[in-house]
ZAZA-427511 format. One record per residue (C-alpha): residue number from 1; residue in three letters; x, y, z. Coordinates in pm, 1 decimal, decimal comma, always signed. Example, Ala and Ser with C-alpha at 12.3 -4.5 7.8 and 13.67 -1.06 7.14 Angstrom:
2
k:1 r:ALA east:+1230,0 north:-450,0 up:+780,0
k:2 r:SER east:+1367,0 north:-106,0 up:+714,0
END
This chain:
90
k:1 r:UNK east:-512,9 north:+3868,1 up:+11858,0
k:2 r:UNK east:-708,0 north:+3656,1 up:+11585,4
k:3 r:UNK east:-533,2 north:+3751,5 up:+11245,8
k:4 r:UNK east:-632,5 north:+4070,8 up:+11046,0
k:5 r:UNK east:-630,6 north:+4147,2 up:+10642,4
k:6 r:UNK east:-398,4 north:+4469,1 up:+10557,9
k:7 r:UNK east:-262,0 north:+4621,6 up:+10373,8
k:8 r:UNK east:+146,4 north:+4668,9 up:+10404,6
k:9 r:UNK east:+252,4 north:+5017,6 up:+10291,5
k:10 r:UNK east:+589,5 north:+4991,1 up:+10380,9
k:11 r:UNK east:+883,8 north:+4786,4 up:+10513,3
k:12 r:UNK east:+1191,8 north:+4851,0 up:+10657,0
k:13 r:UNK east:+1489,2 north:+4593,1 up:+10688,1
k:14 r:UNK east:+1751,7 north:+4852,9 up:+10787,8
k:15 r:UNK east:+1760,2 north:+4717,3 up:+11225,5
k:16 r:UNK east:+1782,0 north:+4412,3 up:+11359,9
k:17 r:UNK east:+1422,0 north:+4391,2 up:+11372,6
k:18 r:UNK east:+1208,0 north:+4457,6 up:+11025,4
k:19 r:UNK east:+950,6 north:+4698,6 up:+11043,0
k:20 r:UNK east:+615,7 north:+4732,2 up:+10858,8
k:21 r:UNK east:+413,6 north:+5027,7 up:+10817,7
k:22 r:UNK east:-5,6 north:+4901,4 up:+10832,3
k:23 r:UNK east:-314,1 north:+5001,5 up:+10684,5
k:24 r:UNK east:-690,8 north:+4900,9 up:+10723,0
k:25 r:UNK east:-861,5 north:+4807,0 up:+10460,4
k:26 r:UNK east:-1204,8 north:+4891,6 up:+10635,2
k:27 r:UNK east:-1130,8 north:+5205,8 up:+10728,2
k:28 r:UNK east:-1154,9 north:+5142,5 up:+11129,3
k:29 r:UNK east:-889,2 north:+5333,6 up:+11246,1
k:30 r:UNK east:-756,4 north:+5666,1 up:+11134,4
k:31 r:UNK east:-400,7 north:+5607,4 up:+11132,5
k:32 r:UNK east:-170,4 north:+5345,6 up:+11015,5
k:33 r:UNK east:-20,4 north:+5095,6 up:+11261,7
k:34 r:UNK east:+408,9 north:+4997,8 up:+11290,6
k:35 r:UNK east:+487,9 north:+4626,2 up:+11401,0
k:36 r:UNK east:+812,6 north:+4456,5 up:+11404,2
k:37 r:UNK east:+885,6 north:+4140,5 up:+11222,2
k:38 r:UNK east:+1164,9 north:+3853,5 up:+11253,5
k:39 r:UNK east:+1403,0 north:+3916,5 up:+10933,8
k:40 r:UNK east:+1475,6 north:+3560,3 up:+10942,7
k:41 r:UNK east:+1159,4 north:+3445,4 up:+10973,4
k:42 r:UNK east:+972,7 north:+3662,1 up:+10756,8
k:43 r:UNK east:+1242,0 north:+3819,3 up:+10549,7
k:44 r:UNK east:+1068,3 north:+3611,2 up:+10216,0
k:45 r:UNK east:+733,8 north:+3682,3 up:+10304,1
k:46 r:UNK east:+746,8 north:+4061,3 up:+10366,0
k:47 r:UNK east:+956,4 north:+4139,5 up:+10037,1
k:48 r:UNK east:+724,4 north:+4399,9 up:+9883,6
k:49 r:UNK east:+398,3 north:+4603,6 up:+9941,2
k:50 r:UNK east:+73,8 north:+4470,0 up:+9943,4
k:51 r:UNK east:-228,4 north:+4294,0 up:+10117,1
k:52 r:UNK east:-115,1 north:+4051,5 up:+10367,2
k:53 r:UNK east:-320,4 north:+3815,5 up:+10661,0
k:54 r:UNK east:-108,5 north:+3910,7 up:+10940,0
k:55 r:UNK east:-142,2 north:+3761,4 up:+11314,5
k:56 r:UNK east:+31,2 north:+4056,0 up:+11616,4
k:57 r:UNK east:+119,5 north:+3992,1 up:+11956,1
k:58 r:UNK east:+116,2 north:+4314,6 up:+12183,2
k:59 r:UNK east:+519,6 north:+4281,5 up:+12323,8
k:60 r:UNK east:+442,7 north:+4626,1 up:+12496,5
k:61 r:UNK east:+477,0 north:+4597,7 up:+12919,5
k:62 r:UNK east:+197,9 north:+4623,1 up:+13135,4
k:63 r:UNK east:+30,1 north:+5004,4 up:+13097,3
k:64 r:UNK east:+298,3 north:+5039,3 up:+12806,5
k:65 r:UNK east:+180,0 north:+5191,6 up:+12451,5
k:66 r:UNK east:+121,0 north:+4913,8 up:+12238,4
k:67 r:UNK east:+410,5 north:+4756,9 up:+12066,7
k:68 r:UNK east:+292,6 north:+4517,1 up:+11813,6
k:69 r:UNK east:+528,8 north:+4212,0 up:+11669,0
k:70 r:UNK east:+376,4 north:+3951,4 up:+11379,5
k:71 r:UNK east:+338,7 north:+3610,3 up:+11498,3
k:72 r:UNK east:+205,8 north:+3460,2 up:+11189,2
k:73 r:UNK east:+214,3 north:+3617,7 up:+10792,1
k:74 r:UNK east:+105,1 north:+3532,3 up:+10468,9
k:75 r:UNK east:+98,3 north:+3722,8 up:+10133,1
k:76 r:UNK east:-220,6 north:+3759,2 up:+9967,9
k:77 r:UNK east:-163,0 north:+3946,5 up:+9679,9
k:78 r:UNK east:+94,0 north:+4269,1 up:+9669,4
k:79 r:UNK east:+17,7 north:+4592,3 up:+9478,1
k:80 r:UNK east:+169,5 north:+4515,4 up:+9158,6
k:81 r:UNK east:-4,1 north:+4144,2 up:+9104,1
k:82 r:UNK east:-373,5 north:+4368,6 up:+9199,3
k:83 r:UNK east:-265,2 north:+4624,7 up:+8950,4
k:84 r:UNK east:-165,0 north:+4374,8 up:+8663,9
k:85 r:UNK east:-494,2 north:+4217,0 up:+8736,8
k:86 r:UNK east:-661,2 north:+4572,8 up:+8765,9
k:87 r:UNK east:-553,9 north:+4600,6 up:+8349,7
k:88 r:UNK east:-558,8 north:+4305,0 up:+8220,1
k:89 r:UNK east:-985,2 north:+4266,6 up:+8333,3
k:90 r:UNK east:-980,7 north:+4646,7 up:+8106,7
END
């Protein structure tokens, strides 16, 4: 899967696994999307909400609901930074 701009709207360290709650930023789907994460790996990178680049691999088994886990991650800008920015252009 070639890597997609969203928008993280929540994460979740509690399992062994961390967990993201997904957005569009396009509007092309009408719900949000779940993925797992490495902690270890991405533990820095996912440390608060905001726009990410994001590369998934499906995990699911053959015929299997989709069961997305990120590959690749990198921070673009989260909420707060786009807010700050937001006021200080005012």
């Amino acid at each position: 899967m070639s890597s997609q701009t969203l928008a993280v709207i929540g994460i979740s360290n509690k399992k062994e696994k961390g967990w993201l709650k997904l957005a569009t930023l396009n509007g092309a789907s009408w719900s949000d999307l779940g993925a797992h994460f490495d902690k270890i790996k991405f533990g820095g990178t996912f440390n608060e909400a905001g726009i990410y680049e994001i590369d998934f691999e499906n995990t699911a088994e053959f015929g299997a609901m989709a069961a997305y886990s990120v590959t690749t991650a990198n921070k673009i800008a989260s909420f707060s930074e786009l807010v700050a920015l937001a006021l200080s252009e005012e």
